[in-house]
mmCIF file of the N, C-alpha and C atoms, coordinates in Angstrom:
data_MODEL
# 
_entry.id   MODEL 
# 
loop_
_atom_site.group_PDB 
_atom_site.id 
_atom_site.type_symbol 
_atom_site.label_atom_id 
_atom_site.label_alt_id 
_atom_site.label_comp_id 
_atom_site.label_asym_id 
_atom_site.label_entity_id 
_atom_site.label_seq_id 
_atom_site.pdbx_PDB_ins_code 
_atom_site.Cartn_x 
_atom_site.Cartn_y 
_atom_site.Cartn_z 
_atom_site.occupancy 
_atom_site.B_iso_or_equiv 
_atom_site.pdbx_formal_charge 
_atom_site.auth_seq_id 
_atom_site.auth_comp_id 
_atom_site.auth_asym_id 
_atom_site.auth_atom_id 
_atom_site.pdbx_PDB_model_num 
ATOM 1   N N  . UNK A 1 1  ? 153.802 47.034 66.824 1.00 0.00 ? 1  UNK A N  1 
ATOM 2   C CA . UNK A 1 1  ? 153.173 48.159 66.153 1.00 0.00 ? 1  UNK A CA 1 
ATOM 3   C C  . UNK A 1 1  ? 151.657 48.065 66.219 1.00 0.00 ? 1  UNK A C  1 
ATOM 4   N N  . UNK A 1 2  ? 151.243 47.098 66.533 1.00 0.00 ? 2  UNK A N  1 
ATOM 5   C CA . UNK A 1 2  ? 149.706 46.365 65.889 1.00 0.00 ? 2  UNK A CA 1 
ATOM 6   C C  . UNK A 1 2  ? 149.439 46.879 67.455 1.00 0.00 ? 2  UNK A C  1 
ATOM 7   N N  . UNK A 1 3  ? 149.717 46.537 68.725 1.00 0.00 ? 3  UNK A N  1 
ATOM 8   C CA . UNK A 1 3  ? 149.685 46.459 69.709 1.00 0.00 ? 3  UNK A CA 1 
ATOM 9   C C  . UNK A 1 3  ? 149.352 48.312 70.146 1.00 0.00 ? 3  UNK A C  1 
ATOM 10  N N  . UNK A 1 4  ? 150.007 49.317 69.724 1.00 0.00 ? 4  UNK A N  1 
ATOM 11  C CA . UNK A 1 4  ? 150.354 50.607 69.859 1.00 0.00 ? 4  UNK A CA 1 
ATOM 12  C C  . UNK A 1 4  ? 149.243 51.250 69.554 1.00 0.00 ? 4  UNK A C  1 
ATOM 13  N N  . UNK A 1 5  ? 148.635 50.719 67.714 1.00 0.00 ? 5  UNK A N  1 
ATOM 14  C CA . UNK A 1 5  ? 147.871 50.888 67.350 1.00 0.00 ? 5  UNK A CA 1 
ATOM 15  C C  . UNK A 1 5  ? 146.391 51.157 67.774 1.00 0.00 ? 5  UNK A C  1 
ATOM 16  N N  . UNK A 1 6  ? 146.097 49.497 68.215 1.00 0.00 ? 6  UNK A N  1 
ATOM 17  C CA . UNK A 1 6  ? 145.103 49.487 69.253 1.00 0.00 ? 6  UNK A CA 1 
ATOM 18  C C  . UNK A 1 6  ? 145.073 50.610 70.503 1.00 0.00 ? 6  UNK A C  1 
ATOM 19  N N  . UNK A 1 7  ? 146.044 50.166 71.344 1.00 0.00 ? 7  UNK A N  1 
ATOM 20  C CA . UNK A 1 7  ? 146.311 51.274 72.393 1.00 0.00 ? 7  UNK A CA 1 
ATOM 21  C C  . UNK A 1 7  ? 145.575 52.929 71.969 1.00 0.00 ? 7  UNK A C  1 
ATOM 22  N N  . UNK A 1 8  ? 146.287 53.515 70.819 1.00 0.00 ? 8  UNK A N  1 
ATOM 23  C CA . UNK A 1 8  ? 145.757 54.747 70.386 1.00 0.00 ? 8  UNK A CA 1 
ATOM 24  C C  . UNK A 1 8  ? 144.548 54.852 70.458 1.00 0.00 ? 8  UNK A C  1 
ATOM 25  N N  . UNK A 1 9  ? 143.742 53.618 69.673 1.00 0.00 ? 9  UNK A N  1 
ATOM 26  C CA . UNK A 1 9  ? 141.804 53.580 69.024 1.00 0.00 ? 9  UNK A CA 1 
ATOM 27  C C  . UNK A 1 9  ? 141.516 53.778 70.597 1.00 0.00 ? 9  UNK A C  1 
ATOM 28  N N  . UNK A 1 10 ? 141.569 52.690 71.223 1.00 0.00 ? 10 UNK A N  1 
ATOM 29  C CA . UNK A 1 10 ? 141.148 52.699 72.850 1.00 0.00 ? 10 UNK A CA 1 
ATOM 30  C C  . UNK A 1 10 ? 140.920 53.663 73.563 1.00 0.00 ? 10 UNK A C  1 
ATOM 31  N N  . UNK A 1 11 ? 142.546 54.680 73.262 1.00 0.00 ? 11 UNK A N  1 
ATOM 32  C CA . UNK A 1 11 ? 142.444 55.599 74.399 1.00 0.00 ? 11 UNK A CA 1 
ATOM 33  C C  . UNK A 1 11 ? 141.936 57.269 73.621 1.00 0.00 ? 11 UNK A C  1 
ATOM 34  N N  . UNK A 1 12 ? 142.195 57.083 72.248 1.00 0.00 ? 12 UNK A N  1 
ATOM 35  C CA . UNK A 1 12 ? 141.516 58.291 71.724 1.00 0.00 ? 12 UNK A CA 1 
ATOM 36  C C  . UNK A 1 12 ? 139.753 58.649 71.335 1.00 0.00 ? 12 UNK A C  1 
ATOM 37  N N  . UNK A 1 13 ? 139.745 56.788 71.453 1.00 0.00 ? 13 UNK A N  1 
ATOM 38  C CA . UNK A 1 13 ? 138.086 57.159 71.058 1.00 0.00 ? 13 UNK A CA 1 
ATOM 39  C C  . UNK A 1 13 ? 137.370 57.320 72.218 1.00 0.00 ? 13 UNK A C  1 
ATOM 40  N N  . UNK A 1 14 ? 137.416 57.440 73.273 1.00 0.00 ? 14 UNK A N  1 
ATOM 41  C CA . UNK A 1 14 ? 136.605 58.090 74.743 1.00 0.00 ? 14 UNK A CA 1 
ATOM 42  C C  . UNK A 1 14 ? 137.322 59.377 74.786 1.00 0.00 ? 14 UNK A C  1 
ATOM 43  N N  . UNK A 1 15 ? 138.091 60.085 74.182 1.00 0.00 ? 15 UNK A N  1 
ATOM 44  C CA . UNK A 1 15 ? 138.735 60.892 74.681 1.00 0.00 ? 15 UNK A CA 1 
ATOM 45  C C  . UNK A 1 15 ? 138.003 61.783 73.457 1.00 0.00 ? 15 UNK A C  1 
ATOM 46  N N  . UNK A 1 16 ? 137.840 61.940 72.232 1.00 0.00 ? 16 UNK A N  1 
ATOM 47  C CA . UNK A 1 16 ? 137.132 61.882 71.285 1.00 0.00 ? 16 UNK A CA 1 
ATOM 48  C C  . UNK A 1 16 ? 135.724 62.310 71.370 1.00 0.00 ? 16 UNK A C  1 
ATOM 49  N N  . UNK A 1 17 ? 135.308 61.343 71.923 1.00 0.00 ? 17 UNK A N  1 
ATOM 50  C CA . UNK A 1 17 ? 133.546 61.543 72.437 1.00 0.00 ? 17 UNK A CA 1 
ATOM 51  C C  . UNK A 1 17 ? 133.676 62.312 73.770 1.00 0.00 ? 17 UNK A C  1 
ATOM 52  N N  . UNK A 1 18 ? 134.276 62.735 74.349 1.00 0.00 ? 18 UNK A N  1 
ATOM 53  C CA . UNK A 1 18 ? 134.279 63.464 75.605 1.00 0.00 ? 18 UNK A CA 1 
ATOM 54  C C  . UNK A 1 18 ? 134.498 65.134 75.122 1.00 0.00 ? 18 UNK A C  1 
ATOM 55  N N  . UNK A 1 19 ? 135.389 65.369 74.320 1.00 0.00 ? 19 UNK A N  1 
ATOM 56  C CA . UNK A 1 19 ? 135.848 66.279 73.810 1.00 0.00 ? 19 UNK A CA 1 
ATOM 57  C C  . UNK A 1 19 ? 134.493 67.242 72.788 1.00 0.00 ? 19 UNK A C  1 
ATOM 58  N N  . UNK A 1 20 ? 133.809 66.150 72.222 1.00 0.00 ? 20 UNK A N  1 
ATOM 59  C CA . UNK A 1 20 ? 132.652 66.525 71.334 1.00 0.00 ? 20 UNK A CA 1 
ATOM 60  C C  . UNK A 1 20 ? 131.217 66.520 72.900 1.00 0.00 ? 20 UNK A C  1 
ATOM 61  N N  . UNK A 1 21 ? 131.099 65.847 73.392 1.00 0.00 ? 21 UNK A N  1 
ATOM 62  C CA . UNK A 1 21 ? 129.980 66.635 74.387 1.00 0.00 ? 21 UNK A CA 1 
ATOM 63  C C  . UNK A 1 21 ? 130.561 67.548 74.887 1.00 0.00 ? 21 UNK A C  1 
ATOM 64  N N  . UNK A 1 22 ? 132.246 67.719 75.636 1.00 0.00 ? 22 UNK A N  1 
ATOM 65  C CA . UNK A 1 22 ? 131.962 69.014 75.945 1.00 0.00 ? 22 UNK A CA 1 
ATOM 66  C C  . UNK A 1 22 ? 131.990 70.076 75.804 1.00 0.00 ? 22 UNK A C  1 
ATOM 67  N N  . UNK A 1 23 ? 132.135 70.264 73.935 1.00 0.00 ? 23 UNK A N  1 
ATOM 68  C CA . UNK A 1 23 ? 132.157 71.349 72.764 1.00 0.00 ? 23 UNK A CA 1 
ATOM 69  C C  . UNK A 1 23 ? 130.533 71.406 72.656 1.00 0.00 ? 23 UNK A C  1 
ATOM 70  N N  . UNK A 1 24 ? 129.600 70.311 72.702 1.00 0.00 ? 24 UNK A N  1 
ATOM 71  C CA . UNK A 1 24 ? 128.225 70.770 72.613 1.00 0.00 ? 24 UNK A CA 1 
ATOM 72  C C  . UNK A 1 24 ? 127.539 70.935 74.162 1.00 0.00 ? 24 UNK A C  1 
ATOM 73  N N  . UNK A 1 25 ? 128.008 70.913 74.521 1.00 0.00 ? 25 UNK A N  1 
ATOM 74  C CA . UNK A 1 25 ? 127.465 71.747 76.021 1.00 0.00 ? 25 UNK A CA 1 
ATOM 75  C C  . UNK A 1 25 ? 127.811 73.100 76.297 1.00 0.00 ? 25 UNK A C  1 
ATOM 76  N N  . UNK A 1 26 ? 129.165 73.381 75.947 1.00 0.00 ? 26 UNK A N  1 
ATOM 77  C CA . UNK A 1 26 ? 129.835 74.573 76.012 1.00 0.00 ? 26 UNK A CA 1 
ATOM 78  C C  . UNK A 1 26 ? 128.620 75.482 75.368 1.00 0.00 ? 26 UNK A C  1 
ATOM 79  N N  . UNK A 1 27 ? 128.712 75.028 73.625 1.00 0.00 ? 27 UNK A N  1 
ATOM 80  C CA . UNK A 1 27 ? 128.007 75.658 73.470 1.00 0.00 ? 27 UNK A CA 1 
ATOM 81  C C  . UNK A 1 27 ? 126.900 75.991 72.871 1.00 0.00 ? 27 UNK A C  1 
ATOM 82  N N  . UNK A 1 28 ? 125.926 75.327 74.194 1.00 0.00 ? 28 UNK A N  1 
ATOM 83  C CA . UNK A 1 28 ? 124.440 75.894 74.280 1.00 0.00 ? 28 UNK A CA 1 
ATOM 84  C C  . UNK A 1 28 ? 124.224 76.946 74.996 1.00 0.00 ? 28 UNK A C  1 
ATOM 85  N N  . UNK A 1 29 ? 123.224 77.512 73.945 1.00 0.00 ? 29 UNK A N  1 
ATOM 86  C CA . UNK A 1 29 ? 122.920 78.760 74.171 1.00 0.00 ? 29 UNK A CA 1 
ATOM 87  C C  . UNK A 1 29 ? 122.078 78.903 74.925 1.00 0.00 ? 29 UNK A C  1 
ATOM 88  N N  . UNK A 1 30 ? 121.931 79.986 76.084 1.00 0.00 ? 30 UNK A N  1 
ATOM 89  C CA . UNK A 1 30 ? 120.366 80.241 76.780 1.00 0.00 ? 30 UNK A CA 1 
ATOM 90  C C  . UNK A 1 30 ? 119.316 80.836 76.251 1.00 0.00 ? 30 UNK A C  1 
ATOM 91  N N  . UNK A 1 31 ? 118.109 80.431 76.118 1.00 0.00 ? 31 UNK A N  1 
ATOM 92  C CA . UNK A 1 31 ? 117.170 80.981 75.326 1.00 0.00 ? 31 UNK A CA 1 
ATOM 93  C C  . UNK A 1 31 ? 116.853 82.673 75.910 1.00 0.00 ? 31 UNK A C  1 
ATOM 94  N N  . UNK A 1 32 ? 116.759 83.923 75.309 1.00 0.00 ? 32 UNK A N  1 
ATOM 95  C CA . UNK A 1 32 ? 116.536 85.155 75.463 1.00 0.00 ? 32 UNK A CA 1 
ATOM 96  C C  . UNK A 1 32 ? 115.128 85.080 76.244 1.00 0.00 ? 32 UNK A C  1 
ATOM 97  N N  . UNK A 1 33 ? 115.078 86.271 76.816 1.00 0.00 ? 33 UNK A N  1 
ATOM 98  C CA . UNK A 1 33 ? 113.581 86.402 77.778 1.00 0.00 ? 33 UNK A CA 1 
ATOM 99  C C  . UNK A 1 33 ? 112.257 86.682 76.471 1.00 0.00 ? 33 UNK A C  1 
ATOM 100 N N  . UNK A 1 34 ? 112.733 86.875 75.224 1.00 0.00 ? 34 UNK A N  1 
ATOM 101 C CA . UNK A 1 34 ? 111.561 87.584 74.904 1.00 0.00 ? 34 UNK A CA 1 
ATOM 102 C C  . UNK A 1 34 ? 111.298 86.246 73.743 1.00 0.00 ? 34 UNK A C  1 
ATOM 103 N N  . UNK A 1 35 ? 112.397 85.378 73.584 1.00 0.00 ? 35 UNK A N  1 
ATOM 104 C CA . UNK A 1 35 ? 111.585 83.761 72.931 1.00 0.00 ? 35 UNK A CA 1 
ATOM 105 C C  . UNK A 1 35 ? 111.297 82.974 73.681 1.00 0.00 ? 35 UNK A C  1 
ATOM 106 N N  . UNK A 1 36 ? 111.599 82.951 75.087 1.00 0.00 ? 36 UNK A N  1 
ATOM 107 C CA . UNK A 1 36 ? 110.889 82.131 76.279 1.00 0.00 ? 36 UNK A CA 1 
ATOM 108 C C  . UNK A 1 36 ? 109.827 82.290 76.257 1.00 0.00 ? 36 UNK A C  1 
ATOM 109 N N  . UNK A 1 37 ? 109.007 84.114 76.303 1.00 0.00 ? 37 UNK A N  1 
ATOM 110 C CA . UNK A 1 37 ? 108.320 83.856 76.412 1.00 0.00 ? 37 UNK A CA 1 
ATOM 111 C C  . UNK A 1 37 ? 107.306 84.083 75.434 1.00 0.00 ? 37 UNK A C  1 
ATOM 112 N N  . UNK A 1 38 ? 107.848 84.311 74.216 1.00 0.00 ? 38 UNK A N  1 
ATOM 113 C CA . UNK A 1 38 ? 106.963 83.110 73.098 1.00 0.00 ? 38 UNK A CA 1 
ATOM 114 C C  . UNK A 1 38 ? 106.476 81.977 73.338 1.00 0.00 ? 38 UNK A C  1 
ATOM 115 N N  . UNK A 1 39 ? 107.667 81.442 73.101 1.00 0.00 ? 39 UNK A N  1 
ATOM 116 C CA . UNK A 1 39 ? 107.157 79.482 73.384 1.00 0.00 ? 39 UNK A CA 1 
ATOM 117 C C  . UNK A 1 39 ? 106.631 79.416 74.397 1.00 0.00 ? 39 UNK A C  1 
ATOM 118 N N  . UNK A 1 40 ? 106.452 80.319 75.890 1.00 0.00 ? 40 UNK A N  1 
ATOM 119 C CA . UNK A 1 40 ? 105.560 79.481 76.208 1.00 0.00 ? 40 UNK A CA 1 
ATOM 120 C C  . UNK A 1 40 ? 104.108 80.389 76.052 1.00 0.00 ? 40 UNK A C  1 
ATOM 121 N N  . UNK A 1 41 ? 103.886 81.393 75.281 1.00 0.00 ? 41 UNK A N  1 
ATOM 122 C CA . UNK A 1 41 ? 102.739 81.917 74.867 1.00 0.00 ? 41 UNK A CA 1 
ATOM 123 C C  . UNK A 1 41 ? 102.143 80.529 73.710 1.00 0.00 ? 41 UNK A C  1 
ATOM 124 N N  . UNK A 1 42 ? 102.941 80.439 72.951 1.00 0.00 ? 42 UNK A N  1 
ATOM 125 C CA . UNK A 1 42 ? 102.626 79.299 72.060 1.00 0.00 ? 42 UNK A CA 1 
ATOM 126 C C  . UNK A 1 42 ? 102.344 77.874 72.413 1.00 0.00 ? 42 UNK A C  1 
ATOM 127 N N  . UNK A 1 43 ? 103.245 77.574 73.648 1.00 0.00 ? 43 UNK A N  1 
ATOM 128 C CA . UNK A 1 43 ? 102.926 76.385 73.990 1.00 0.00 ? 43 UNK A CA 1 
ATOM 129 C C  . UNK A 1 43 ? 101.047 76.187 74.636 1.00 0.00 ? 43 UNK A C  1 
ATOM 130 N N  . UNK A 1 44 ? 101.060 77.409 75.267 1.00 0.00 ? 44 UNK A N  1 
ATOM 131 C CA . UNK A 1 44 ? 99.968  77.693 75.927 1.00 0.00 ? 44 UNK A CA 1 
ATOM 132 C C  . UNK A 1 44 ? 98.641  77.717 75.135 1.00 0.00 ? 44 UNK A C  1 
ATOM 133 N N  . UNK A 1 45 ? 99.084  77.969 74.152 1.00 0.00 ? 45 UNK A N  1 
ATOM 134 C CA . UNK A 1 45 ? 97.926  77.884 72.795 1.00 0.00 ? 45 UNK A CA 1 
ATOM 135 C C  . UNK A 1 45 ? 97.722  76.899 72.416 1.00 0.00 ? 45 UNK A C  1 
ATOM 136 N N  . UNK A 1 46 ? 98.662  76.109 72.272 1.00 0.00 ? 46 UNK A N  1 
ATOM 137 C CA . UNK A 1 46 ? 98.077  74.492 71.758 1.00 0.00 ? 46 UNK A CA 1 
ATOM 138 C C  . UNK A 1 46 ? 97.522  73.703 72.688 1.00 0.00 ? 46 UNK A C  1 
ATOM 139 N N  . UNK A 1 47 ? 98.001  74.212 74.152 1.00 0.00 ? 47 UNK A N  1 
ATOM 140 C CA . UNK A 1 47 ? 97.222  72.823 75.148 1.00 0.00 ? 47 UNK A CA 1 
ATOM 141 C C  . UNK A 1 47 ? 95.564  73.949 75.371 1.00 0.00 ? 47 UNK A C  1 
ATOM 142 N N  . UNK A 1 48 ? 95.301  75.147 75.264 1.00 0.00 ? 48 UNK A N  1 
ATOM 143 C CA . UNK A 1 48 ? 93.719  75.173 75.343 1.00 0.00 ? 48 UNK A CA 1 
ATOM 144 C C  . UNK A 1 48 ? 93.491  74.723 73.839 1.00 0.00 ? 48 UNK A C  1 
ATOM 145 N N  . UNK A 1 49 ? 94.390  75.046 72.794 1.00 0.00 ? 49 UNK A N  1 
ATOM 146 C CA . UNK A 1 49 ? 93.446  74.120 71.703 1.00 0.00 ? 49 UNK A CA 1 
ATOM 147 C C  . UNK A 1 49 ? 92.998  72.709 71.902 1.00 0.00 ? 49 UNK A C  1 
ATOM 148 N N  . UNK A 1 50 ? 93.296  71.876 72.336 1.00 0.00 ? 50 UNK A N  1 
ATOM 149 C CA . UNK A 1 50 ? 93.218  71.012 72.522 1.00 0.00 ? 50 UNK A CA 1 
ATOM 150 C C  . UNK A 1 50 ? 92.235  70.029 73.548 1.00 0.00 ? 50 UNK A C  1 
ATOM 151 N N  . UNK A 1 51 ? 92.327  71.155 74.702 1.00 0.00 ? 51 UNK A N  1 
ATOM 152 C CA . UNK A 1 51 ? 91.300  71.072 75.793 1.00 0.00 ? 51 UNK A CA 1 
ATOM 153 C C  . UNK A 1 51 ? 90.108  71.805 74.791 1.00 0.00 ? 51 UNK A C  1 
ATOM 154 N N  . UNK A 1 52 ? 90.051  72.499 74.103 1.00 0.00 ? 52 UNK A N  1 
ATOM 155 C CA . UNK A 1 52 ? 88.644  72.654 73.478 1.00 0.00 ? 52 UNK A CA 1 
ATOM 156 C C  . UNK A 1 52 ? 88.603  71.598 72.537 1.00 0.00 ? 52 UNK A C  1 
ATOM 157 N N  . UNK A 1 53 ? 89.112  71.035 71.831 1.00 0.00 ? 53 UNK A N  1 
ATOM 158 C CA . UNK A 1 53 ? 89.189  69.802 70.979 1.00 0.00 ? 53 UNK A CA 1 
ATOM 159 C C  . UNK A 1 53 ? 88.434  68.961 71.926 1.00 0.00 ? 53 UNK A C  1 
ATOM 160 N N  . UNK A 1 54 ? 89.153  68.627 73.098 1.00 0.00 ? 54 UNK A N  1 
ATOM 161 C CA . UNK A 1 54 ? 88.435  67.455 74.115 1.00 0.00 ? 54 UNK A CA 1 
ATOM 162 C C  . UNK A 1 54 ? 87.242  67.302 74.494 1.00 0.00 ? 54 UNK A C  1 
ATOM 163 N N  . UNK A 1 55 ? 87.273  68.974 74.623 1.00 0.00 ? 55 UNK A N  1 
ATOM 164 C CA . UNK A 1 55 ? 85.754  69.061 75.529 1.00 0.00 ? 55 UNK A CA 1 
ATOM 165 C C  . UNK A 1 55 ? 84.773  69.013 74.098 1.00 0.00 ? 55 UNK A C  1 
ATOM 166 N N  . UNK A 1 56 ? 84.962  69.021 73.499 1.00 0.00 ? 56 UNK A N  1 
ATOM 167 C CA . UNK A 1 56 ? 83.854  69.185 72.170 1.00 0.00 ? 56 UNK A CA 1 
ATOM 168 C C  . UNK A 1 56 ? 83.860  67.299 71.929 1.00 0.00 ? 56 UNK A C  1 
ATOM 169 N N  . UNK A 1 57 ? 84.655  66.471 71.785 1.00 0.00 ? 57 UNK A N  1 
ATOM 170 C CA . UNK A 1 57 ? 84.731  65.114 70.996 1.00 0.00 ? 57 UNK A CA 1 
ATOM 171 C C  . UNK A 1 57 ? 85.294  64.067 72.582 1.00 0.00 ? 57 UNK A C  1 
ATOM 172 N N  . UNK A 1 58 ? 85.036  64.488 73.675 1.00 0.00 ? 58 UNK A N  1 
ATOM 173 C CA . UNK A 1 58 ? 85.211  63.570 74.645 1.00 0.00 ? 58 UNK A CA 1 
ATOM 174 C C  . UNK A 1 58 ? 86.676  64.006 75.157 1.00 0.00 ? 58 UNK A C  1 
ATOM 175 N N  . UNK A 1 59 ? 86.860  62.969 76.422 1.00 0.00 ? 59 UNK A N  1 
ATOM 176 C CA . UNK A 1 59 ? 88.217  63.057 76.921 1.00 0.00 ? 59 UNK A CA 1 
ATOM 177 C C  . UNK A 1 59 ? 89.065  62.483 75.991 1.00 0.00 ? 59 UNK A C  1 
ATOM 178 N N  . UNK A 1 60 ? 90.231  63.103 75.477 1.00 0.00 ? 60 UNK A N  1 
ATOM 179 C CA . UNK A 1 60 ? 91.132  61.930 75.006 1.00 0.00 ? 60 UNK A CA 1 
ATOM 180 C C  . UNK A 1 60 ? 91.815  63.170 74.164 1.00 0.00 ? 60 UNK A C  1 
ATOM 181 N N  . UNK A 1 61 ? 93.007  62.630 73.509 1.00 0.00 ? 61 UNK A N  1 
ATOM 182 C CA . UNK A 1 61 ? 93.759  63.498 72.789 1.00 0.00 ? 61 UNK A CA 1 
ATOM 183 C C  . UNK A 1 61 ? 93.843  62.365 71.156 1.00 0.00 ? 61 UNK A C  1 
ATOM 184 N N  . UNK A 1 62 ? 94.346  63.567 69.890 1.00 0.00 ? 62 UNK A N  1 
ATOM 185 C CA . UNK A 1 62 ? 94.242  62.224 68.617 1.00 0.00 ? 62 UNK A CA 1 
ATOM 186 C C  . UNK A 1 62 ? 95.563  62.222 68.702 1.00 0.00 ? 62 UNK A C  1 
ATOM 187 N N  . UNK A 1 63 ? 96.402  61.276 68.221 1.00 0.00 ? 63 UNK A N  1 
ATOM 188 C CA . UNK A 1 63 ? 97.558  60.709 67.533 1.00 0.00 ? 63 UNK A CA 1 
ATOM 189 C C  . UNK A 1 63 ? 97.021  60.382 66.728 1.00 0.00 ? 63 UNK A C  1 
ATOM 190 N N  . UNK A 1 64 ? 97.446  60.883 65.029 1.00 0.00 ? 64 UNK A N  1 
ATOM 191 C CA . UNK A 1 64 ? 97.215  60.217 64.057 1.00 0.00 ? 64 UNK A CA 1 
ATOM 192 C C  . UNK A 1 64 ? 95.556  60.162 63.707 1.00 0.00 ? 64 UNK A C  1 
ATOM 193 N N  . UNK A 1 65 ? 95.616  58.599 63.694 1.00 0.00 ? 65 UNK A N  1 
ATOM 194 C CA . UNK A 1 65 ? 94.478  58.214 63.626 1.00 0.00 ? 65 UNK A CA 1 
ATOM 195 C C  . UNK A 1 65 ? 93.195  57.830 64.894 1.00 0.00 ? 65 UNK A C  1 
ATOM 196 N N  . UNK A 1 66 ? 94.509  57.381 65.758 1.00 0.00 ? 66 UNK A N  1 
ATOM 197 C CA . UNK A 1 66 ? 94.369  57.071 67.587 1.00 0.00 ? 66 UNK A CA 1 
ATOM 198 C C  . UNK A 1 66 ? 93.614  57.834 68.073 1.00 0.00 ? 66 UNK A C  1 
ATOM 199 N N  . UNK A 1 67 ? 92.778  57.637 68.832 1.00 0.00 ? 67 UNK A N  1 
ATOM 200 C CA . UNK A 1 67 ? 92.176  58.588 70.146 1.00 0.00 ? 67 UNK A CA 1 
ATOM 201 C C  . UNK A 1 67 ? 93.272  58.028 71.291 1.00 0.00 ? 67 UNK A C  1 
ATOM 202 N N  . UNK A 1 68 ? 93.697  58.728 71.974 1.00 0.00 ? 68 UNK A N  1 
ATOM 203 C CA . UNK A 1 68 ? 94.585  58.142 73.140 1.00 0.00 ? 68 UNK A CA 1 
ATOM 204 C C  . UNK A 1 68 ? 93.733  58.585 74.333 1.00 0.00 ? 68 UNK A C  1 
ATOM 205 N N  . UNK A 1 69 ? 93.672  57.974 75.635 1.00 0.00 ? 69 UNK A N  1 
ATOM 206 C CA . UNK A 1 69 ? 93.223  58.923 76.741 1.00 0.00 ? 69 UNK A CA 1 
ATOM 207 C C  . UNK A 1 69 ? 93.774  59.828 77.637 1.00 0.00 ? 69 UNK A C  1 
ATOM 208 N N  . UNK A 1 70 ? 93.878  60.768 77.747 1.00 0.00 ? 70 UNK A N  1 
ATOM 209 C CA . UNK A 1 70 ? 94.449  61.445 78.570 1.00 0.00 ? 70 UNK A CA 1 
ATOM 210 C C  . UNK A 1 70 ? 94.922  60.927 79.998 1.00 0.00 ? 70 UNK A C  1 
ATOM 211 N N  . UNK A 1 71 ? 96.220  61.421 80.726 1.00 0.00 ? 71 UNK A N  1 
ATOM 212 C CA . UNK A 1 71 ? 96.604  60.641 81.698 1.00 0.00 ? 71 UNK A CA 1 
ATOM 213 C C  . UNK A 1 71 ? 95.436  61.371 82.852 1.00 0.00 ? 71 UNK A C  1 
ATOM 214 N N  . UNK A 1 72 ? 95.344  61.212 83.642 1.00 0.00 ? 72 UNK A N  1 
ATOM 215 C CA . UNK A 1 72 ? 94.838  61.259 84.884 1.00 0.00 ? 72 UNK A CA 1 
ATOM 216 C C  . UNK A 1 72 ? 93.170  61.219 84.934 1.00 0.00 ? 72 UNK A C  1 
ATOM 217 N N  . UNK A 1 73 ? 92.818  60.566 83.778 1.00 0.00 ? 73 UNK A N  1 
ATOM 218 C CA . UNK A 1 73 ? 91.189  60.818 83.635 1.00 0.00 ? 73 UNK A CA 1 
ATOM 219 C C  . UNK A 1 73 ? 91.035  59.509 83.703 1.00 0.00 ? 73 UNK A C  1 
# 
């Protein structure tokens, strides 16, 4: 019985987690044309904020408290 048991955990718990990704893949949604292109109106707003942030206080971006440097500079 002990033996059966096991068997079940084994073969239901991959079967389990397979079943749940492919209920959350199913269902994702595609983002609509007119919040695409929000976000990327918005996204677009924070990286010139930021490039004006730079250009005013040097190259670099803040984390926190951090100045970090920007990659390719």
């Amino acid at each position: 019985m002990l033996d059966f048991l096991w068997l079940f955990v084994v073969m239901m718990g991959p079967a389990l987690l397979a079943g749940a990704i492919a209920y959350a893949v199913i269902g994702q949604r595609r983002l609509s044309g007119e919040y695409r292109d929000y976000r990327d109106a918005a996204t677009r707003q924070l990286y010139r904020k930021n490039e004006a942030a730079g250009a005013a206080e040097g190259a670099g971006c803040y984390h926190g408290s951090r100045k970090l440097p920007l990659l390719g500079s």
